[in-house]
DSSP file (Angstrom, degrees, kcal/mol; ACC not computed):
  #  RESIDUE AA STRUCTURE BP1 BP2  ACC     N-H-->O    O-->H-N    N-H-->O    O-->H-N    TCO  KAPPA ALPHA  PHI   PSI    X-CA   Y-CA   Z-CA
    1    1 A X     >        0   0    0      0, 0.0     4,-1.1     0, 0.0     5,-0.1   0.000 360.0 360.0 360.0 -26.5   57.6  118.3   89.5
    2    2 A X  H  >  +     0   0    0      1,-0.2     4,-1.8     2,-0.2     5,-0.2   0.798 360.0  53.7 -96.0 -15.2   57.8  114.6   90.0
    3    3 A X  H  > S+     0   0    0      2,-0.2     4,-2.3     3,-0.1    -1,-0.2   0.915 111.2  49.7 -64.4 -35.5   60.4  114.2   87.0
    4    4 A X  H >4 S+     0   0    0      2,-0.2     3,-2.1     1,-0.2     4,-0.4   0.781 118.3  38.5 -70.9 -84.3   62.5  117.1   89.0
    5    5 A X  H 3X S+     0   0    0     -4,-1.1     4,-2.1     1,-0.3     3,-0.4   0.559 113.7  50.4 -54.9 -65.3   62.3  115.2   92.3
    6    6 A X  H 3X S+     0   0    0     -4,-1.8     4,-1.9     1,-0.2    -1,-0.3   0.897 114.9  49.7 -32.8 -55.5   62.8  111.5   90.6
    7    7 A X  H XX S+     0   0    0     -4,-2.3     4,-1.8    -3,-2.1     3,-1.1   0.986 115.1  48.0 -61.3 -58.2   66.2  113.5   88.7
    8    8 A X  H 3> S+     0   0    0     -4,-0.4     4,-0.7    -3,-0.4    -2,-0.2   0.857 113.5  40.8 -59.3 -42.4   67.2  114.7   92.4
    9    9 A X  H 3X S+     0   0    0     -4,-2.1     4,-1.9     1,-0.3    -1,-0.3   0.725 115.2  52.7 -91.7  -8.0   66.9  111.7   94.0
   10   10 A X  H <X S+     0   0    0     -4,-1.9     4,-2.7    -3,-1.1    -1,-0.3   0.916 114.0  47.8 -54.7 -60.5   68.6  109.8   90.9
   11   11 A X  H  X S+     0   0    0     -4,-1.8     4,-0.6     2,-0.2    -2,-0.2   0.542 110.8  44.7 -90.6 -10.9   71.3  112.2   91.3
   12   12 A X  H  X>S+     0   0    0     -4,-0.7     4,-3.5    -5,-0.4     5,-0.5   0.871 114.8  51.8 -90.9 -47.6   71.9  112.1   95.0
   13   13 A X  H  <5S+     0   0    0     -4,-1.9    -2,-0.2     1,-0.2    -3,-0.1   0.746 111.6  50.5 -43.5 -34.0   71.7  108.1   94.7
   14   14 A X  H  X5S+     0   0    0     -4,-2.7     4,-1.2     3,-0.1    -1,-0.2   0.932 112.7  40.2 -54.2 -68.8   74.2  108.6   92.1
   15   15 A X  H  X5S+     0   0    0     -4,-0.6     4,-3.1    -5,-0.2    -2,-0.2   0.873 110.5  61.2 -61.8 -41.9   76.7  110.9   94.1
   16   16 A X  H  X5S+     0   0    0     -4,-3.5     4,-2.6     1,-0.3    -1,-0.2   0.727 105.1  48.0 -76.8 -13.9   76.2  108.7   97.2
   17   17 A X  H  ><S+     0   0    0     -5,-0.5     4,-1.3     2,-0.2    -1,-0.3   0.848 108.3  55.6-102.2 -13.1   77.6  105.5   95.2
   18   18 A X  H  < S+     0   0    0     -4,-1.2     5,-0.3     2,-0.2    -1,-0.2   0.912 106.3  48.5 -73.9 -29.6   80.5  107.3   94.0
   19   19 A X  H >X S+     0   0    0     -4,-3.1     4,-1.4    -5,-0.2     3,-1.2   0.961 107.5  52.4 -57.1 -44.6   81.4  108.1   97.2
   20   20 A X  H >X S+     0   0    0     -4,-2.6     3,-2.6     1,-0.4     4,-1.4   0.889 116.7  44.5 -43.7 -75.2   81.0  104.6   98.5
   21   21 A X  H 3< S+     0   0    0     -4,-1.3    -1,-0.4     1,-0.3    -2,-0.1  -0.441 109.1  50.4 -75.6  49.7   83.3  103.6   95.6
   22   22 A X  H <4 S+     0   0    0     -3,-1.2    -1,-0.3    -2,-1.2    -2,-0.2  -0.156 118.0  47.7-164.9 -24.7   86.0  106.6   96.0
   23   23 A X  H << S+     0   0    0     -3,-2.6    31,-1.0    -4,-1.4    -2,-0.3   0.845 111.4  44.4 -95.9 -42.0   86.0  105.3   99.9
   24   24 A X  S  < S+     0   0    0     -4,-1.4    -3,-0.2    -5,-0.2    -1,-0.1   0.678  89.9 116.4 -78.0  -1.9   86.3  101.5   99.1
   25   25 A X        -     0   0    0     -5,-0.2    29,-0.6     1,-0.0     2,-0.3  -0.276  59.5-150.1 -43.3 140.8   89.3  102.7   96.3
   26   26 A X  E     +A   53   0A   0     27,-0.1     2,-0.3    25,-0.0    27,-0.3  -1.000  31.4 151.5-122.5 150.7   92.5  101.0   97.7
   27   27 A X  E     -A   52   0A   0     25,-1.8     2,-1.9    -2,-0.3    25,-0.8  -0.959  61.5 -77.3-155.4 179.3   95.7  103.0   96.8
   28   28 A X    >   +     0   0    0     -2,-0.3     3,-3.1     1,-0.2     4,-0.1   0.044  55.1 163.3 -71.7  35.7   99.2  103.5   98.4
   29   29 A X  T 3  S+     0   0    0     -2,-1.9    -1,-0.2     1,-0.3    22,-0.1   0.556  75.1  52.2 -12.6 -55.3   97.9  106.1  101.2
   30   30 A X  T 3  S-     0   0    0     20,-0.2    -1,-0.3     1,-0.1     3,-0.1   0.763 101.4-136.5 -49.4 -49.0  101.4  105.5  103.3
   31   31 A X    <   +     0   0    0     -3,-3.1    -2,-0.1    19,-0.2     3,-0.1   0.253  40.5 174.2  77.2  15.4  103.1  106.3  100.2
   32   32 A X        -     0   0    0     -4,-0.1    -1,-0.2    18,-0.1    81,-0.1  -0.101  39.1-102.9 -41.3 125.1  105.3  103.2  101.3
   33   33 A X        +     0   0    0     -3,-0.1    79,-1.5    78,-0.1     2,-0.2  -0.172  44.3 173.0 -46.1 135.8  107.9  102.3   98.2
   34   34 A X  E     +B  111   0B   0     77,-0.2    77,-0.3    -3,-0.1     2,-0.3  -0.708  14.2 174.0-143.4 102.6  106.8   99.4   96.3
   35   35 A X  E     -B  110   0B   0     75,-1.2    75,-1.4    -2,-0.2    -2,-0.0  -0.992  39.1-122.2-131.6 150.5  109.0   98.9   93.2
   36   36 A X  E     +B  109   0B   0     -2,-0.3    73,-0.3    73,-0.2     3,-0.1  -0.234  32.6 175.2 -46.1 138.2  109.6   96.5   90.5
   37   37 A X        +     0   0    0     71,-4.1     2,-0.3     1,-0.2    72,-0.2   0.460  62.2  18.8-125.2  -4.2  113.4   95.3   90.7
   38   38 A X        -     0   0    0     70,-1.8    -1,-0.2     1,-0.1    66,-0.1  -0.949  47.4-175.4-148.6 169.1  113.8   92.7   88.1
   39   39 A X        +     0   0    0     -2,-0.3    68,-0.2    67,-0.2     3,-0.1   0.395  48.0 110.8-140.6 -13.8  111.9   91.7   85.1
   40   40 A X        +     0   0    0     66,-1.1     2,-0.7    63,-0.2    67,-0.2   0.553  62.9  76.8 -70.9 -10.1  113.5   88.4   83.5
   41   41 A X  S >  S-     0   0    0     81,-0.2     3,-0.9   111,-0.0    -1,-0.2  -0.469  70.2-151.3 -84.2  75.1  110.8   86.0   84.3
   42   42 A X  T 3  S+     0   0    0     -2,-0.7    65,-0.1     1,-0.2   111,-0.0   0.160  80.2  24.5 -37.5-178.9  107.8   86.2   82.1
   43   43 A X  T 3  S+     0   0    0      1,-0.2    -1,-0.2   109,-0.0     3,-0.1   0.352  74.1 147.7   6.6  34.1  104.5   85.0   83.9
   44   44 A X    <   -     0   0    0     -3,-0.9    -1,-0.2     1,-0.1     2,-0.1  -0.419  61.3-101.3 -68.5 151.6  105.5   85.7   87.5
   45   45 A X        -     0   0    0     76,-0.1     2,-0.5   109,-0.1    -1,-0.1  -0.516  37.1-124.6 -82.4 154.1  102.2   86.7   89.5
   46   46 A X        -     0   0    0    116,-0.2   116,-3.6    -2,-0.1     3,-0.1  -0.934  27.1-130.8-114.9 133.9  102.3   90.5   89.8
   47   47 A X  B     -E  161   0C   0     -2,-0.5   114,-0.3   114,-0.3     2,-0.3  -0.208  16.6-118.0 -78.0 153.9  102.0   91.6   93.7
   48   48 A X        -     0   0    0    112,-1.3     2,-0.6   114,-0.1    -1,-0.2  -0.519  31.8-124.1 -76.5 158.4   99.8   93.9   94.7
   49   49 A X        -     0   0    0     -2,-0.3   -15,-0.1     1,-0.1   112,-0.0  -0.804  40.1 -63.5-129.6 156.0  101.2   96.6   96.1
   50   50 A X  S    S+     0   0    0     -2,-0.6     2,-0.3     1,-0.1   -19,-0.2   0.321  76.0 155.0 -32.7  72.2  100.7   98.5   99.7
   51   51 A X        +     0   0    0    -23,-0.1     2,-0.6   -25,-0.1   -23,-0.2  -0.655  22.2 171.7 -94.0 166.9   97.3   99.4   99.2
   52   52 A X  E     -A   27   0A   0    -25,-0.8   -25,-1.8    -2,-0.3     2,-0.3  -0.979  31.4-121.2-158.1 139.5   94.3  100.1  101.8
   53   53 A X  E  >  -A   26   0A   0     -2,-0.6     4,-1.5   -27,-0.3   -29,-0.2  -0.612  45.3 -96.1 -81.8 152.5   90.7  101.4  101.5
   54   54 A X  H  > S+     0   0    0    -31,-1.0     4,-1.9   -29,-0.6     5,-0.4   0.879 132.7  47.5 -30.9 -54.1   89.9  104.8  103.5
   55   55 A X  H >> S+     0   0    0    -32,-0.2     3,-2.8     2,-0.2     4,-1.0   0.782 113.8  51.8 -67.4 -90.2   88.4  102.4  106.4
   56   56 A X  H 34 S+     0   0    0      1,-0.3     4,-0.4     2,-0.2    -2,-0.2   0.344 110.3  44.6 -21.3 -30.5   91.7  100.3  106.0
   57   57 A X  H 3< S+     0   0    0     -4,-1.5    -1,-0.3    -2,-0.6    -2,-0.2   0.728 107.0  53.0 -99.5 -19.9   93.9  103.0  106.3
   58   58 A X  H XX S+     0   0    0     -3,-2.8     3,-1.0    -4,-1.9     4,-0.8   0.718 105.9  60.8 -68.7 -42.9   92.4  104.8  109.3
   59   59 A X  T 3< S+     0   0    0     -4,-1.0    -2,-0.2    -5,-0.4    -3,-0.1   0.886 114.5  37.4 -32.5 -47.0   92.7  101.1  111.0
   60   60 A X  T 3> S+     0   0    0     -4,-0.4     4,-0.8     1,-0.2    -1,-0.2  -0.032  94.2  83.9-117.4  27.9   96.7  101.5  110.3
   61   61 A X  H <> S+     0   0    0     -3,-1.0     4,-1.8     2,-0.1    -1,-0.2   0.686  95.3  36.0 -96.9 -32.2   97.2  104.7  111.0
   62   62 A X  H  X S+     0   0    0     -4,-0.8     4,-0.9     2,-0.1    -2,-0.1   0.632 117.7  53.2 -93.8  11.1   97.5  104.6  114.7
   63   63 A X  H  > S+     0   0    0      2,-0.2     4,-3.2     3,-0.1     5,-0.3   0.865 109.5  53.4 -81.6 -65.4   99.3  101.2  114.5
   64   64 A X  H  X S+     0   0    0     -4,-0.8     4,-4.9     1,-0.2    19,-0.2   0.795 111.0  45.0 -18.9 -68.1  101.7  103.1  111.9
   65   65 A X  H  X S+     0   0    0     -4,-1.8     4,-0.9     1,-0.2    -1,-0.2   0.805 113.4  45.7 -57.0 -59.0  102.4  105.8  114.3
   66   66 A X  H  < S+     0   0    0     -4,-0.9    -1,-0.2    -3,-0.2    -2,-0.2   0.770 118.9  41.5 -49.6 -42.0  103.1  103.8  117.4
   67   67 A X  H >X S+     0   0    0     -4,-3.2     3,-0.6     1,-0.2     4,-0.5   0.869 115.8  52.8 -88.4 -33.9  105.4  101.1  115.6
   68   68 A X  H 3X S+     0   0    0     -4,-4.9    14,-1.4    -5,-0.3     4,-0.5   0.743 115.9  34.1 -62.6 -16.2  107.2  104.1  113.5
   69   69 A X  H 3X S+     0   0    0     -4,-0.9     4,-0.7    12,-0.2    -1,-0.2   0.272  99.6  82.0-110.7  13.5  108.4  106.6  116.5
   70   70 A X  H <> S+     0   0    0     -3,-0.6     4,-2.5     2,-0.2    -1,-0.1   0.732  89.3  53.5-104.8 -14.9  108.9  103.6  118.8
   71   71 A X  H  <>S+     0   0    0     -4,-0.5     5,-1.4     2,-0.2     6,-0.2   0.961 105.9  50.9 -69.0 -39.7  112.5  103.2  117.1
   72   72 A X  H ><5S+     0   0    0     -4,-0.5     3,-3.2     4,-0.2     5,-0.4   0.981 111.7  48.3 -48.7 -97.7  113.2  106.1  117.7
   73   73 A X  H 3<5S+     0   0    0     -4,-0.7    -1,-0.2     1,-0.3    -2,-0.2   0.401 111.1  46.3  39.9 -92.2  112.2  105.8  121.4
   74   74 A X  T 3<5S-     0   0    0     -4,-2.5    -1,-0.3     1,-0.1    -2,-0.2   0.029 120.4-100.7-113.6  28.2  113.7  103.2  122.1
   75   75 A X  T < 5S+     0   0    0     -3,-3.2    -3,-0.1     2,-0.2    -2,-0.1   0.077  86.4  98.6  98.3 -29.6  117.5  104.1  120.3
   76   76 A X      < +     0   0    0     -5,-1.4     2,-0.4    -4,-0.2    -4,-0.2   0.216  67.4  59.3-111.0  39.9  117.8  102.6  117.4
   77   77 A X        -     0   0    0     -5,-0.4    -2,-0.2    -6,-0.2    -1,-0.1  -0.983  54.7-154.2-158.8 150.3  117.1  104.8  114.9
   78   78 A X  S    S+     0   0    0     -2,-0.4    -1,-0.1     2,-0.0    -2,-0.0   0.798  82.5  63.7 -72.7 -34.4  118.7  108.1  114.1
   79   79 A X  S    S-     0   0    0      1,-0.1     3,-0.1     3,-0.1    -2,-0.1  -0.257  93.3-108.3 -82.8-171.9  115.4  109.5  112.4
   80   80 A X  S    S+     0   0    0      1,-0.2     2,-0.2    -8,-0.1    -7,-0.2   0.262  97.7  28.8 -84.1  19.3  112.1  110.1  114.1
   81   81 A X  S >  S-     0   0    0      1,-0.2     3,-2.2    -9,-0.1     4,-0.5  -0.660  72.3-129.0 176.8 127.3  110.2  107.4  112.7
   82   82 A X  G >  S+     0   0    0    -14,-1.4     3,-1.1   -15,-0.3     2,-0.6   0.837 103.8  62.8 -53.1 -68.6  111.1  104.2  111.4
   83   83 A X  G >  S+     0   0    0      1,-0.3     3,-1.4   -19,-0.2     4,-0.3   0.581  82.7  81.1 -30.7 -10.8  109.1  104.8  107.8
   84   84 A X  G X  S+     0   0    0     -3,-2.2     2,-4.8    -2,-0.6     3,-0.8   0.972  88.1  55.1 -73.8 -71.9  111.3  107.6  107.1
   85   85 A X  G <  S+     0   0    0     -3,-1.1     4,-0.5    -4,-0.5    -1,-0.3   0.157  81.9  84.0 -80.1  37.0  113.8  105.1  105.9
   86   86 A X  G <> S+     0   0    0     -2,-4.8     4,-2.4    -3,-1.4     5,-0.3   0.719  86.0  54.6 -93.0 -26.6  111.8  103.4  103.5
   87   87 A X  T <4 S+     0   0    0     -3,-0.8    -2,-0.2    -4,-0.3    -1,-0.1   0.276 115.2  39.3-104.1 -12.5  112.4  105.8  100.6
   88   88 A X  T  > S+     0   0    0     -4,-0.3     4,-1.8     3,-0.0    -1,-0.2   0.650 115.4  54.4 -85.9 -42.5  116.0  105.5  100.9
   89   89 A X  H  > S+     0   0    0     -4,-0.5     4,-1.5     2,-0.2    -2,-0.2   0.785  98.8  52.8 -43.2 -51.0  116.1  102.0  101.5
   90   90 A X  H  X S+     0   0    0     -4,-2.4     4,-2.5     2,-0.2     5,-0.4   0.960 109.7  56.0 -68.0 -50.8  114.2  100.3   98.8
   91   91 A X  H  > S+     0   0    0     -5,-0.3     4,-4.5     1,-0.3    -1,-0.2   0.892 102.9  51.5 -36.0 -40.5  116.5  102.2   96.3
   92   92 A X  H  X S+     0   0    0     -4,-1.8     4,-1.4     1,-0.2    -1,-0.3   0.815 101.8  57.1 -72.7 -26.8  119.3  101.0   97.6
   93   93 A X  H  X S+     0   0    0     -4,-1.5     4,-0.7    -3,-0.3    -1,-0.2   0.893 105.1  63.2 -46.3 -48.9  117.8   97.4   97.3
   94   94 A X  H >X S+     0   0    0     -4,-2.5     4,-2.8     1,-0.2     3,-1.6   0.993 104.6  41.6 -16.8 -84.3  117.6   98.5   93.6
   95   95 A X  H 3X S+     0   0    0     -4,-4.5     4,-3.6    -5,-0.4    -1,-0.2   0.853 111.6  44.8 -52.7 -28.2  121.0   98.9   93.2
   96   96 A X  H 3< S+     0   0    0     -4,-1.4     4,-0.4     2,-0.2    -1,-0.3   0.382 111.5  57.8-107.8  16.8  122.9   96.0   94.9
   97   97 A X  H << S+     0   0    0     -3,-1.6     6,-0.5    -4,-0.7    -1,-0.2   0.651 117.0  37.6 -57.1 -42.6  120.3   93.8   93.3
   98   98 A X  H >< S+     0   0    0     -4,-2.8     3,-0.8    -5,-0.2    -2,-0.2   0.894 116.5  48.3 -13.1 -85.9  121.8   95.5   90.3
   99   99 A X  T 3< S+     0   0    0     -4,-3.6     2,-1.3    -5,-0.4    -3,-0.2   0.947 104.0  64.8 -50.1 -73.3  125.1   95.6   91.3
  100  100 A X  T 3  S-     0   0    0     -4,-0.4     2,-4.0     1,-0.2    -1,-0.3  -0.016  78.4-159.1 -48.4  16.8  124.9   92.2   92.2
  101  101 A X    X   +     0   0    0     -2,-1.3     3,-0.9    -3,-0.8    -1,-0.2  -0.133  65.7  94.2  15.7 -18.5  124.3   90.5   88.7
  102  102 A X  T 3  S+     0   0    0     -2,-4.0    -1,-0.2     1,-0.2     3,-0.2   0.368  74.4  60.3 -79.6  -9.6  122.9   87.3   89.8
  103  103 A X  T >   +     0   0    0     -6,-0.5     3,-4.0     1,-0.1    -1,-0.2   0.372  57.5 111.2-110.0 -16.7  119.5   88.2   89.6
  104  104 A X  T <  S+     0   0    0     -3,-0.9   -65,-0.1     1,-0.4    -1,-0.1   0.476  74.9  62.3 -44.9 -24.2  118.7   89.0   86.0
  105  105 A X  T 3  S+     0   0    0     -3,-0.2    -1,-0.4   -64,-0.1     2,-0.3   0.018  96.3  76.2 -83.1  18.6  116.3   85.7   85.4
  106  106 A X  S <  S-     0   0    0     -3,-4.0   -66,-1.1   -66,-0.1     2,-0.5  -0.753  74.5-132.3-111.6-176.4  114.0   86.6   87.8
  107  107 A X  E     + C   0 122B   0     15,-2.9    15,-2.2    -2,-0.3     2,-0.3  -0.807  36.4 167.1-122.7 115.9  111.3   88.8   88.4
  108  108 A X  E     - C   0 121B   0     -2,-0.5   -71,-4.1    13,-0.2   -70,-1.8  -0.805  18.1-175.3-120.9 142.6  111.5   90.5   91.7
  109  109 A X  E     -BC  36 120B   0     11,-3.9    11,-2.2    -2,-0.3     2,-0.8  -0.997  17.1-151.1-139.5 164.3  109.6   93.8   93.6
  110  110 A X  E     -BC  35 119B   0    -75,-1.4   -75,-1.2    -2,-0.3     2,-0.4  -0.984   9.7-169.1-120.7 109.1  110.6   95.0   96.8
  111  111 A X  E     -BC  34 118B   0      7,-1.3     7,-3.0    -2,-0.8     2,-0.3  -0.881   6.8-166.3-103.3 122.8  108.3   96.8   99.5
  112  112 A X  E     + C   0 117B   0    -79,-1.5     2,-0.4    -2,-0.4     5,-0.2  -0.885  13.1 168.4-107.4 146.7  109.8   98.5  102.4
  113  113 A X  E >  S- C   0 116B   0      3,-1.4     3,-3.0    -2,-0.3    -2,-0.1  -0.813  78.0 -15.9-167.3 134.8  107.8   99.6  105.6
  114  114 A X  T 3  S-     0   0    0     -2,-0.4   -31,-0.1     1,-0.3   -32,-0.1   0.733 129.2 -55.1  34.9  62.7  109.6  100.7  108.8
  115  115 A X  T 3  S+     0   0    0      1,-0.3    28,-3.0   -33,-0.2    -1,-0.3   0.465 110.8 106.5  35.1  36.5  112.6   99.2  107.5
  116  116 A X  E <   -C  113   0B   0     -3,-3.0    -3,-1.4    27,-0.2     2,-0.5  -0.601  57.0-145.7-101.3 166.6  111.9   95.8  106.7
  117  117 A X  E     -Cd 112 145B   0     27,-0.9    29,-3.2    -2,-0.2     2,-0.4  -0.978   5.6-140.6-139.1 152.1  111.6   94.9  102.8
  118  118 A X  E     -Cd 111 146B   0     -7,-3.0    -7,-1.3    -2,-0.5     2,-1.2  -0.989   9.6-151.5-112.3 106.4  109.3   92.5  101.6
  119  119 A X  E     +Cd 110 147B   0     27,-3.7    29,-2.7    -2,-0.4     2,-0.4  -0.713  23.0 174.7 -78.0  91.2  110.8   90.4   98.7
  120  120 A X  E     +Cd 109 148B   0    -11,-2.2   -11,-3.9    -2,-1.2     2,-0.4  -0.979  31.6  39.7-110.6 152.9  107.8   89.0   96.1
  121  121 A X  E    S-Cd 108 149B   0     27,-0.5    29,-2.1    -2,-0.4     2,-0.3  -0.966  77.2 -33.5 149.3-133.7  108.1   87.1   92.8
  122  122 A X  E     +Cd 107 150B   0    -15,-2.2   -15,-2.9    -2,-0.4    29,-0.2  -0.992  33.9 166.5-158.3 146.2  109.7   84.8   91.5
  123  123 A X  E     - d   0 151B   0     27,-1.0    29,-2.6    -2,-0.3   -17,-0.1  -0.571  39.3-110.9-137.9 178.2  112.8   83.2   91.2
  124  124 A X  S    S+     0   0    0     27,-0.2     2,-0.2    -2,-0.2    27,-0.1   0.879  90.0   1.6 -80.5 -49.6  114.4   79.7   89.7
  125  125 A X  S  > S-     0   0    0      1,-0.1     4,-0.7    26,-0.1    -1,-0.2  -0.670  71.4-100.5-142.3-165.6  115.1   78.1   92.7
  126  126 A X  H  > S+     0   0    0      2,-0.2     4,-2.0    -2,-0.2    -1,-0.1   0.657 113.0  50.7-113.3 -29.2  115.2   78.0   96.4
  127  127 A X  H  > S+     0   0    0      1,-0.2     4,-2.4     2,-0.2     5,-0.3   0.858 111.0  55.1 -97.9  -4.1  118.9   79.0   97.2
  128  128 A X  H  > S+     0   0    0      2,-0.2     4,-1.1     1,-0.2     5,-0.4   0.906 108.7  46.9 -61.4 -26.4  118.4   82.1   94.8
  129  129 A X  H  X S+     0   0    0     -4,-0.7     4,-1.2     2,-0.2    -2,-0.2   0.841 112.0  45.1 -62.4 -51.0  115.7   83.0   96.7
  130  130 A X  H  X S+     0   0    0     -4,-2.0     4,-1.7     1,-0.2    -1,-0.2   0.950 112.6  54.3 -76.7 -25.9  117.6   82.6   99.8
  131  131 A X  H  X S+     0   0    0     -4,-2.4     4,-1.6     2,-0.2     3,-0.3   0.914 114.3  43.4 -58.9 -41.5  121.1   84.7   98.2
  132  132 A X  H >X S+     0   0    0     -4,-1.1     4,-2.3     1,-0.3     3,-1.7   0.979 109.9  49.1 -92.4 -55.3  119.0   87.6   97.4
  133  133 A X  H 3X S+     0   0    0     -4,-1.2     4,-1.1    -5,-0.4    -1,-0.3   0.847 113.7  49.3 -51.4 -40.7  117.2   87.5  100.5
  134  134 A X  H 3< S+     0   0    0     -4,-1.7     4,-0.5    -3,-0.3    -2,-0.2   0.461 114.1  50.2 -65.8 -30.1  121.2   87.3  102.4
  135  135 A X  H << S+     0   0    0     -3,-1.7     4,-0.4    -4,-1.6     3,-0.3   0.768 104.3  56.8-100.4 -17.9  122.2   90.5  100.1
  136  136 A X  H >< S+     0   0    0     -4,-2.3     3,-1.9    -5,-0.3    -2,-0.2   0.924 106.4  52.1 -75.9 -42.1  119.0   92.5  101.1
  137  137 A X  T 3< S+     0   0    0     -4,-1.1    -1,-0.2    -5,-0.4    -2,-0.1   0.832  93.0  63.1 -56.6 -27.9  120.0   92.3  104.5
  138  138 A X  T 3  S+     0   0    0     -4,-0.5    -1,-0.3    -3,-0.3     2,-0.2   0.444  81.9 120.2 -81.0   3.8  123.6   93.4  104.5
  139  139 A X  S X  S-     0   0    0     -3,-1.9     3,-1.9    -4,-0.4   -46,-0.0  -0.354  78.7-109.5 -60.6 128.1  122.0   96.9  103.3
  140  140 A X  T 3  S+     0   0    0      1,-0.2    -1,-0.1    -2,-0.2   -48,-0.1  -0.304 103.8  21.4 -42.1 131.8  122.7   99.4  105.5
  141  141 A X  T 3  S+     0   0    0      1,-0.2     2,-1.1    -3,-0.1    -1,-0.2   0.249  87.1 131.8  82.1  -6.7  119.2  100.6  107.5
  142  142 A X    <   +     0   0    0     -3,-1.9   -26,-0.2     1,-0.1    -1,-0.2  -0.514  30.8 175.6 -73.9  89.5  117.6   97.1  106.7
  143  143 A X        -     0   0    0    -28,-3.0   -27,-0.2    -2,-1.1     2,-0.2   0.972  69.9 -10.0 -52.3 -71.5  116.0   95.6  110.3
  144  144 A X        -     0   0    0    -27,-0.0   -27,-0.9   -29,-0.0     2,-0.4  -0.624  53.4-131.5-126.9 176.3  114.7   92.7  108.3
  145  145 A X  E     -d  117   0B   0    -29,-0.2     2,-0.5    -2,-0.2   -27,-0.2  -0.989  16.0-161.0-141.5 100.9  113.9   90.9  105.3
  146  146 A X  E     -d  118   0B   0    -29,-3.2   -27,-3.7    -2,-0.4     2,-0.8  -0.907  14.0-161.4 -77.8 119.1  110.4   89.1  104.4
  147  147 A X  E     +d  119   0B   0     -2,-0.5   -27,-0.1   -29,-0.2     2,-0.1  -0.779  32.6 146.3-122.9 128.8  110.7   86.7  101.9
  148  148 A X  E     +d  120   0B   0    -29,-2.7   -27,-0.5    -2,-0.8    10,-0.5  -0.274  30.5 131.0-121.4  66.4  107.8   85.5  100.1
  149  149 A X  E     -d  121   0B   0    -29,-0.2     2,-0.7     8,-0.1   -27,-0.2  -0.563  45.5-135.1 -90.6 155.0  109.1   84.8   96.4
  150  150 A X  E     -d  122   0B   0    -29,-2.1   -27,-1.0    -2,-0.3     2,-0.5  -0.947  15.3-106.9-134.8 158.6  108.3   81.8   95.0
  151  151 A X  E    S-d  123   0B   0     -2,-0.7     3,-0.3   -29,-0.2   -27,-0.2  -0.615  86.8 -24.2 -81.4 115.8  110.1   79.4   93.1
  152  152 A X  S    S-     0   0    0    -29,-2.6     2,-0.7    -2,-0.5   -29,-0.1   0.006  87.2 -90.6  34.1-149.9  109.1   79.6   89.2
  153  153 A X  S    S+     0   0    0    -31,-0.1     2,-0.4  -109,-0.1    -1,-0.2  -0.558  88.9  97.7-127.3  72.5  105.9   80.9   88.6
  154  154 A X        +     0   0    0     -2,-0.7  -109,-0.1    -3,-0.3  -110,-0.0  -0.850  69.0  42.7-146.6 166.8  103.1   78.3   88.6
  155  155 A X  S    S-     0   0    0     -2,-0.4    -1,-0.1    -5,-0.0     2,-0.1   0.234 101.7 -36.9  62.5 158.2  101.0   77.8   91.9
  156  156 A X        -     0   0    0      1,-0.1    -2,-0.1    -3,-0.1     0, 0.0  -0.248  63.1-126.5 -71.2 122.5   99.6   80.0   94.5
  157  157 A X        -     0   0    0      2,-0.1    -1,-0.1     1,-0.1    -8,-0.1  -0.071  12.6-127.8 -45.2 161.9  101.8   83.2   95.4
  158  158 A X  S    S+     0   0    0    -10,-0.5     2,-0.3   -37,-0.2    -1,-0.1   0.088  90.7  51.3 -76.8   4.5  102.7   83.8   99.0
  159  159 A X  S    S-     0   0    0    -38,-0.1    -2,-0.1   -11,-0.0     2,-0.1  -0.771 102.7 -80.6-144.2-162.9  101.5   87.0   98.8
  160  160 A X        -     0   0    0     -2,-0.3  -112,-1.3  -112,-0.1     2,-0.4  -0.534  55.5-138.3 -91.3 164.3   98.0   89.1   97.6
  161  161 A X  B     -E   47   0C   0   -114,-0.3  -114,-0.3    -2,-0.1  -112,-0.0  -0.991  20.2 -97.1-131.8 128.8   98.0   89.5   93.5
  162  162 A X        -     0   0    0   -116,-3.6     2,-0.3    -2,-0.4  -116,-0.2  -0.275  45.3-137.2 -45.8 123.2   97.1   92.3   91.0
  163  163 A X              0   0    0      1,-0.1    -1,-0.0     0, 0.0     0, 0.0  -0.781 360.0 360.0 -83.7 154.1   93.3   91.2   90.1
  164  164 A X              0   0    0     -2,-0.3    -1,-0.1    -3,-0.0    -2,-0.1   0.107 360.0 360.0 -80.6 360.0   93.1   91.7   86.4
């Protein structure tokens, strides 16, 4: 009887720590677009990408809500919440990065949320960084542009980093 109980309480202690670790998981909850857009610099830091823990995402969910309908609101957006146009948006960053040829030494990825994009990587220099950042804007639906690339890849990123 005290081996079954000792196995129970093994096996609840067990279950209780996966759960802990299945809530402190961070993964792309928002399902915000996060995609690679260039590849041509080997050892560029690789960003992390829009993740949140369970707690984390319950945090930003009524933040979300308030800053996504409020474009709507207030006129200047056609859908009913500014995240709807993240999933059209980043592609199209895709393409006229693409399109645009200029970009093929670097390594770039592109994050959109409530129609800003987030530029990380890495680039050669400081006025590619600032061109790419100048073509992202003229996209149609783009409020803004973050850019945190950095210039060649050595030194601390501007942004959070895939742990290994």
């Amino acid at each position: 009887m005290a081996r079954y109980r000792a196995a129970l309480a093994l096996a609840a202690l067990l279950a209780a720590s996966a759960f802990v670790a299945a809530a402190d998981e961070r993964r792309n909850v928002f399902g915000d677009p996060f995609v690679q857009l260039t590849r041509g610099l080997p050892g560029c830091p690789v960003p992390e990408g829009p993740l949140y823990s369970e707690t984390e995402a319950r945090e930003a969910a009524h933040d979300r809500s308030q800053r996504g309908v409020s474009c709507h609101l207030a006129g200047r957006c056609r859908l009913p919440n500014a995240y709807l146009y993240d999933k059209e948006i980043v592609p199209r960053v895709g393409i006229a990065v693409e399109a645009d040829g200029r970009y093929a030494a670097t390594s770039v990825w592109a994050l959109g949320q409530r129609r800003v994009v987030w530029l990380k990587g890495c680039v050669a220099t400081a006025d590619e960084a600032k061109a790419l950042e100048q073509l992202v804007r003229q996209i149609d639906d783009v409020e803004g542009v973050v850019n945190e690339l950095m210039i060649g890849t050595t030194g601390k990123p501007p942004y959070r980093v895939v742990v290994p």
